[in-house]
C-alpha positions in Angstrom: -10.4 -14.8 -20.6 -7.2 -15.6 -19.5 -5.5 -13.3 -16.6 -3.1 -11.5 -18.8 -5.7 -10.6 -21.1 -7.8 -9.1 -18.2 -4.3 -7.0 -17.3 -4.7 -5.8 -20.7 -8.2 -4.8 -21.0 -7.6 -3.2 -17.5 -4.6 -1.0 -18.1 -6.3 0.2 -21.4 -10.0 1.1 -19.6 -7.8 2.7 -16.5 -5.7 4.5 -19.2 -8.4 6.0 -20.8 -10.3 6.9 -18.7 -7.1 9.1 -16.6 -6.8 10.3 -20.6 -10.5 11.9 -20.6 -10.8 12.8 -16.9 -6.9 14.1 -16.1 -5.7 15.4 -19.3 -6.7 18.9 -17.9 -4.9 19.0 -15.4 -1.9 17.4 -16.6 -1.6 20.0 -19.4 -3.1 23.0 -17.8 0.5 24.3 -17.7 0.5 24.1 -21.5 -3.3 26.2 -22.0 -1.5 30.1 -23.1 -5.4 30.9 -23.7 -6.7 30.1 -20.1 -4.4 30.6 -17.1 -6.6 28.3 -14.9 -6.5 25.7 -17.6 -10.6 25.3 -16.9 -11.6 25.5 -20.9 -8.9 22.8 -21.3 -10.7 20.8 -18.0 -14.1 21.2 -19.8 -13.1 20.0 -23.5 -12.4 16.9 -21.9 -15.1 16.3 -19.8 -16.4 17.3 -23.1 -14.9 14.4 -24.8 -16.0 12.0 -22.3 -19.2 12.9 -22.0 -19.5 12.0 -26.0 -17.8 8.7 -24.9 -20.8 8.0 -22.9 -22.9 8.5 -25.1 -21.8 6.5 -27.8 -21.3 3.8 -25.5 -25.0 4.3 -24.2 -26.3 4.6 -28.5 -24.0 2.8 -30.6 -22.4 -0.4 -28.3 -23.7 -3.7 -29.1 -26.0 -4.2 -26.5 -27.3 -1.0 -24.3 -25.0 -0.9 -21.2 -25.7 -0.4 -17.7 -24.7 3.0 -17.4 -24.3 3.5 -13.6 -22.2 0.7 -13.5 -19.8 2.3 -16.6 -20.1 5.8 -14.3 -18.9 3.8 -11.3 -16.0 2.1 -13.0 -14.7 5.5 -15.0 -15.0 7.3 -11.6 -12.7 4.5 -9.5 -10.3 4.1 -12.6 -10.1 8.0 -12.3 -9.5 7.9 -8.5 -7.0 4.9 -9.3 -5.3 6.9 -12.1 -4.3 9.4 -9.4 -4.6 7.7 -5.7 -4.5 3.7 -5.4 -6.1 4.0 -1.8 -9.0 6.6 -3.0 -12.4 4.8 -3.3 -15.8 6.4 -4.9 -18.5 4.9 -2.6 -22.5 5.6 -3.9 -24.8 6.3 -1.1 -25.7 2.7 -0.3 -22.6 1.7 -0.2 -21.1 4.7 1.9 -24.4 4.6 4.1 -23.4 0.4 4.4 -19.5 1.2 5.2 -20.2 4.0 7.9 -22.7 2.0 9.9 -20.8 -1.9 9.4 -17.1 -1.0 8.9 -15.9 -0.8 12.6 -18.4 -3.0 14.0 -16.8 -5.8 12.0 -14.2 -7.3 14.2 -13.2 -10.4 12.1 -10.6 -9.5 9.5 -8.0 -11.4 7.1 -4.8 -8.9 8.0 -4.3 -8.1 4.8 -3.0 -4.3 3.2 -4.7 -3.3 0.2 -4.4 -0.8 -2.9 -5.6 -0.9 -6.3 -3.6 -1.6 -9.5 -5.4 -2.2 -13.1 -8.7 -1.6 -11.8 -8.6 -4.9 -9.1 -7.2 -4.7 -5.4 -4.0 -5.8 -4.9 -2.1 -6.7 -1.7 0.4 -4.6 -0.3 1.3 -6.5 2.5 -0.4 -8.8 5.1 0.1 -9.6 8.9 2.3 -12.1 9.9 0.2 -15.1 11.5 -3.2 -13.9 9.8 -5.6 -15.9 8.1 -4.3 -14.1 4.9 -0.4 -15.0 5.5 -1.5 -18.8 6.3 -3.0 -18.5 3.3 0.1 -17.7 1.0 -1.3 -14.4 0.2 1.7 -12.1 0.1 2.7 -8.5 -1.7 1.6 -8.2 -5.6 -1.3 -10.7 -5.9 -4.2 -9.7 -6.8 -7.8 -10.6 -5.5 -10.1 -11.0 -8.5 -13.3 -11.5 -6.3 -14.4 -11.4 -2.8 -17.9 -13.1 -2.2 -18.2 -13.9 -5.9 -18.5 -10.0 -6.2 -16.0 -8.9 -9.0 -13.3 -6.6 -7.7 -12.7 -4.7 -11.1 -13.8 -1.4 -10.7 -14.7 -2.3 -6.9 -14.2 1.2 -4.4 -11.2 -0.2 -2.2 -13.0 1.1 1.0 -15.9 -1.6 0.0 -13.5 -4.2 -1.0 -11.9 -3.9 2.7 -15.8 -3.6 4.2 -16.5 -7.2 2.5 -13.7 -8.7 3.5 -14.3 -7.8 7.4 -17.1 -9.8 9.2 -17.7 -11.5 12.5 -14.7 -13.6 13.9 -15.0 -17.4 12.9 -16.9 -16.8 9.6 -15.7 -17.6 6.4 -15.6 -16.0 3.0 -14.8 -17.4 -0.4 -12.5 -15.3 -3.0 -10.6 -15.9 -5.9 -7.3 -14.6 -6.6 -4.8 -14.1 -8.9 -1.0 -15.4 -8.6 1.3 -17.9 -10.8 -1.4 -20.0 -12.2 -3.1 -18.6 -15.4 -6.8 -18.5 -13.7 -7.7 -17.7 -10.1 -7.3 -19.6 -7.1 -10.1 -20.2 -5.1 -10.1 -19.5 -1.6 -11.7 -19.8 1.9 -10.5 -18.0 4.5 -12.0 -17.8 8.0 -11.7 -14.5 9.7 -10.4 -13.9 12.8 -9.3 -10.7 15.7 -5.7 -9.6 14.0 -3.1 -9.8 17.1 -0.5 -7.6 15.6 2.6 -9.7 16.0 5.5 -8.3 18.4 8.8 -6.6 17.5 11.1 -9.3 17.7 14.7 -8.8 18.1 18.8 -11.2 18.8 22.3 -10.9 18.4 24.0 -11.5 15.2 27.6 -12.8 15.1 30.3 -10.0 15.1 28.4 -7.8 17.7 25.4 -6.8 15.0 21.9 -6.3 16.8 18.7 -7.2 14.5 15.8 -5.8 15.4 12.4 -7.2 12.9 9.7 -4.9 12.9 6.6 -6.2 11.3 4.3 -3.4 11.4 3.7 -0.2 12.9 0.7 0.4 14.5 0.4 2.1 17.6 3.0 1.4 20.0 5.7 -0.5 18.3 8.1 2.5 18.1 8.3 1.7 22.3 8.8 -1.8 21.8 11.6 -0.8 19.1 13.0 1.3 21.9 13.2 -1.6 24.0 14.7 -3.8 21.6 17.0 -1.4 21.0 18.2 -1.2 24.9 18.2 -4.5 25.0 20.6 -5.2 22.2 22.6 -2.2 23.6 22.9 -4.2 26.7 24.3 -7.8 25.4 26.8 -5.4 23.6 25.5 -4.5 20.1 27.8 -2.4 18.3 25.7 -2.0 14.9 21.7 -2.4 14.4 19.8 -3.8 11.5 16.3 -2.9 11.6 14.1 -5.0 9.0 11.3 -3.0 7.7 10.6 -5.5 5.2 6.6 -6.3 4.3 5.7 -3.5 7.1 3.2 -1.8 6.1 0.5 -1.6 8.6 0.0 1.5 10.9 -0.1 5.0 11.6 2.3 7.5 9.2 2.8 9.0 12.7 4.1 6.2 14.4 6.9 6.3 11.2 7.8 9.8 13.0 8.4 8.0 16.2 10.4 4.7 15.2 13.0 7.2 12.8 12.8 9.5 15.9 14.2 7.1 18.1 17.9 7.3 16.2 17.6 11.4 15.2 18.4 13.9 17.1 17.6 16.9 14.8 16.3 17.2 11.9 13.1 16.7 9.6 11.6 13.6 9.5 8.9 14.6 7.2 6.2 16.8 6.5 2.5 16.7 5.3 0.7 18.9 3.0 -2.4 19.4 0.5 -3.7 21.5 -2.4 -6.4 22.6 1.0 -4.3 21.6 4.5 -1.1 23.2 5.2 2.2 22.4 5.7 3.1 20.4 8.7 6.6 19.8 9.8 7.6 16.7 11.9 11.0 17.4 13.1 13.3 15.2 15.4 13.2 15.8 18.9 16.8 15.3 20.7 14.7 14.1 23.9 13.3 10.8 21.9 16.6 10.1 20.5 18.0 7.0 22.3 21.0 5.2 20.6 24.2 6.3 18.2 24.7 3.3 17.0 25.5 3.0 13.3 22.0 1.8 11.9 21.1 -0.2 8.1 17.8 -0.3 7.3 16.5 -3.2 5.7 13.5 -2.4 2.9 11.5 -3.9 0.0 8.0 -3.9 -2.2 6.0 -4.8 1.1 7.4 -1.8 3.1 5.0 0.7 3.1 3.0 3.9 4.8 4.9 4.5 8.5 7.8 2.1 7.5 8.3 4.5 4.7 8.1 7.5 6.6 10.7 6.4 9.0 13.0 5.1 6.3 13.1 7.8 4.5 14.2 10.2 7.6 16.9 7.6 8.1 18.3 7.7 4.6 17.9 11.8 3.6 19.1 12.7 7.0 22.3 10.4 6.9 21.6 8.4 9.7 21.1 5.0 8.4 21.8 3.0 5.0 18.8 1.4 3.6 19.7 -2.2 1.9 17.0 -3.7 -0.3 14.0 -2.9 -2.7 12.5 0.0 -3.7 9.1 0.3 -1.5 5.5 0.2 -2.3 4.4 4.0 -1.6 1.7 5.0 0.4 2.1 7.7 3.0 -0.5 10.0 3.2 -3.6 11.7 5.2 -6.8 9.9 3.6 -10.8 11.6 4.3 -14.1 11.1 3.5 -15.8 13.7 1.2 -19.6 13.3 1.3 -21.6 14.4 -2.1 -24.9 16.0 -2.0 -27.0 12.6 -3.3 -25.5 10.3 -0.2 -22.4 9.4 -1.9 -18.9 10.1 -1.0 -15.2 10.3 -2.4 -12.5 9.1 0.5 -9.2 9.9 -0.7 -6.0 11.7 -0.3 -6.2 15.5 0.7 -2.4 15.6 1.7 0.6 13.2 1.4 3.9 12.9 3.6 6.9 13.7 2.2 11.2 12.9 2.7 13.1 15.3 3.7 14.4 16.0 0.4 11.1 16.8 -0.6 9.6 13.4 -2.4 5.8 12.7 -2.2 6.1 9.0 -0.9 3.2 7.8 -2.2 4.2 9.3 -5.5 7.9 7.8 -5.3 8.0 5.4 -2.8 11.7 5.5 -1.1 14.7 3.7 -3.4 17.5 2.3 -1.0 20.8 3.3 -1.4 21.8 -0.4 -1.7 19.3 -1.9 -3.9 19.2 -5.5 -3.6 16.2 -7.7 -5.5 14.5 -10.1 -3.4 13.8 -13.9 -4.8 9.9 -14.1 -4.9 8.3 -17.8 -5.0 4.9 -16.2 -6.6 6.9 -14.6 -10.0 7.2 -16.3 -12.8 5.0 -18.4 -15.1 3.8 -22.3 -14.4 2.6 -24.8 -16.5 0.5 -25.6 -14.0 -2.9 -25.2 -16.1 -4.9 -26.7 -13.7 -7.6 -24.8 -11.7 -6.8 -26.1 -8.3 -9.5 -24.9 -5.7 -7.3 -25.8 -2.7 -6.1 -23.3 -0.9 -2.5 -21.9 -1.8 -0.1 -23.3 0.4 2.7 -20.6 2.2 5.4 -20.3 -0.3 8.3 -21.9 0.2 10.9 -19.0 1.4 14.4 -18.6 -0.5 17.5 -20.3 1.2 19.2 -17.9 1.4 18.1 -14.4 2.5 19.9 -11.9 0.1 19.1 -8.5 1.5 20.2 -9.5 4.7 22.9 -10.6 3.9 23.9 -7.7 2.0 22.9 -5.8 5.1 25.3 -7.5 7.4 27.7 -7.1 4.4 27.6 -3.7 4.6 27.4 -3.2 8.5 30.0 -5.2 9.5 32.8 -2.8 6.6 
């Protein structure tokens, strides 16, 4: 089968099965007979409970019907949260005990999208970036393990293992069938904020993720440029999407000083407001943000301060969406459910995750790994780093745009 077939049988499973499991609650508005909407909830569990069975009586060959439970509950997680995970008791008992002994990573971001894991982002100078590997492809398998239906939070378990070793995956990009890979893992060293004049007295300042600490090396970049005489700052939040939503708070509270950045809340876990602190706030100068599909989590968080509270123009694409507070919740037979129980939102009062952050100046970024290839070959090689554009549109856009 052919990748775009395997989108389509994908979308259609996922869809179905956010029909049968979510149709309660997206219509319990509509139930006039029930003002909790539960007999609506429980004619469709109804429904798919007859789905099962037919599957389990009347399908051509008698399924394995754990492993059709275990994909309808991650296509309903998926349906709703594309960094929730349902994790059986092996599997959960495996990730508590191995997950942060592992030290050995590929420094990649991940989410799920038509039932596989996809890559939000990776770390620049990780085994995953020397790979190629960038935003949007998708890893069919890890370990000749098939990552349809996979739990996310065991997809990232596999891919972690002692530093040195290797691990073999397949993956899907331009070509019509997977890539083969082998990457070796490694320790991630988080790259550095790295930051030079422009022409015309513009600062740039590239942050490539967020993880704890950056928003201080930001600062000093910041004082730096301020120093060499930098009238305007670009700051390049493009593919950042590693790190803490709270360290988000702290990079857009470096150019506030008042205001909401954002706030968190859940159906169970209060409100929590994140407002600027006119302390943190160290610089005036007139700021555009730079954004795009690979910003993501505290990036977005801090953008989207900087944009609703009128202290910055954001130049680029609309971002990937994921900003929120992510738990384990254990089940009485071992297994366990780790998804969101509150998200972050702009100070308008978007869900990120739900909307991701559109910029004011939207600008769409050439990517080397769209489009078909009649390339039919099944090449085993690994995928060389993509040639980048010659010429980097949203920046200059950004510069465009400072320098009026």
């Amino acid at each position: 089968m052919n990748s775009r077939a395997k989108y389509l049988v994908v979308m259609s499973s996922t869809c179905l099965v956010a029909i049968l499991l979510l149709g309660g609650v997206v219509t319990k508005g509509a139930a006039a007979d029930d003002t909790t909407g539960g007999n609506n909830v429980y004619r469709h569990l109804s429904v798919y409970s007859e789905v099962l069975s037919r599957i389990k009586s009347e399908y051509v060959e008698e399924p394995d019907m754990s492993s059709v439970t275990l994909g309808a509950m991650n296509g309903m997680l998926e349906s709703i949260d594309p960094y929730a995970s349902y994790l059986n008791a092996t599997q959960y008992k495996e990730y508590l005990k191995n997950f942060d002994s592992y030290k050995g990573d590929l420094g990649m971001v991940l989410a799920k999208k038509y039932g596989y894991i996809t890559i939000v982002s990776v770390i620049p100078g990780s085994p995953a970036d020397k790979a190629g590997l960038t935003t949007s492809d998708f890893i069919e398998s890890i370990k000749g393990i098939a990552t349809r239906d996979m739990p996310l939070a065991y997809a990232r378990l596999l891919l972690k293992g002692e530093p040195g070793s290797s691990i073999d995956m397949t993956v899907l990009r331009r070509k019509p069938e997977p890539q083969k890979l082998t990457l070796t893992r490694t320790v991630i060293a988080y790259p550095a904020v790295e930051s030079k004049m422009l022409p015309n007295d513009l600062g740039y300042i590239k942050v490539p993720e967020l993880t704890d600490g950056k928003a201080k090396e930001v600062a000093n970049a910041v004082a730096a440029l301020q120093k060499q005489g930098a009238k305007k700052l670009l700051l390049d939040l493009r593919f950042c999407a590693a790190g803490d939503p709270d360290e988000g708070v702290e990079l857009a509270n470096l150019f506030l000083n008042k205001g909401l950045i954002t706030y968190s809340q859940g159906q169970k876990v209060p409100r929590k407001d994140y407002n600027a602190d006119e302390k943190k706030d160290i610089t005036s100068l007139p700021l555009v943000v730079l954004t795009n599909r690979g910003t993501a989590s505290a990036a977005e968080v801090a953008a989207a301060a900087l944009q609703d509270d009128k202290r910055a123009t954001l130049v680029g694409e609309h971002t990937y969406g994921d900003a929120s507070v992510r738990r384990p919740i254990q089940m009485e037979d071992g297994s366990a459910v780790i998804l969101s129980v509150a998200k972050y939102y702009s100070p308008a009062g978007k869900s990120i995750q739900d909307n991701g952050i559109t910029p004011s100046e939207q600008v769409v970024e050439s990517d080397p790994n769209i489009g078909d290839s009649d390339d039919d070959s099944t090449d085993q090689t690994p995928v060389p780093t993509p040639k980048k554009p010659t010429e980097d549109v949203i920046l200059k856009k950004a510069i465009e745009i400072a320098q009026k």
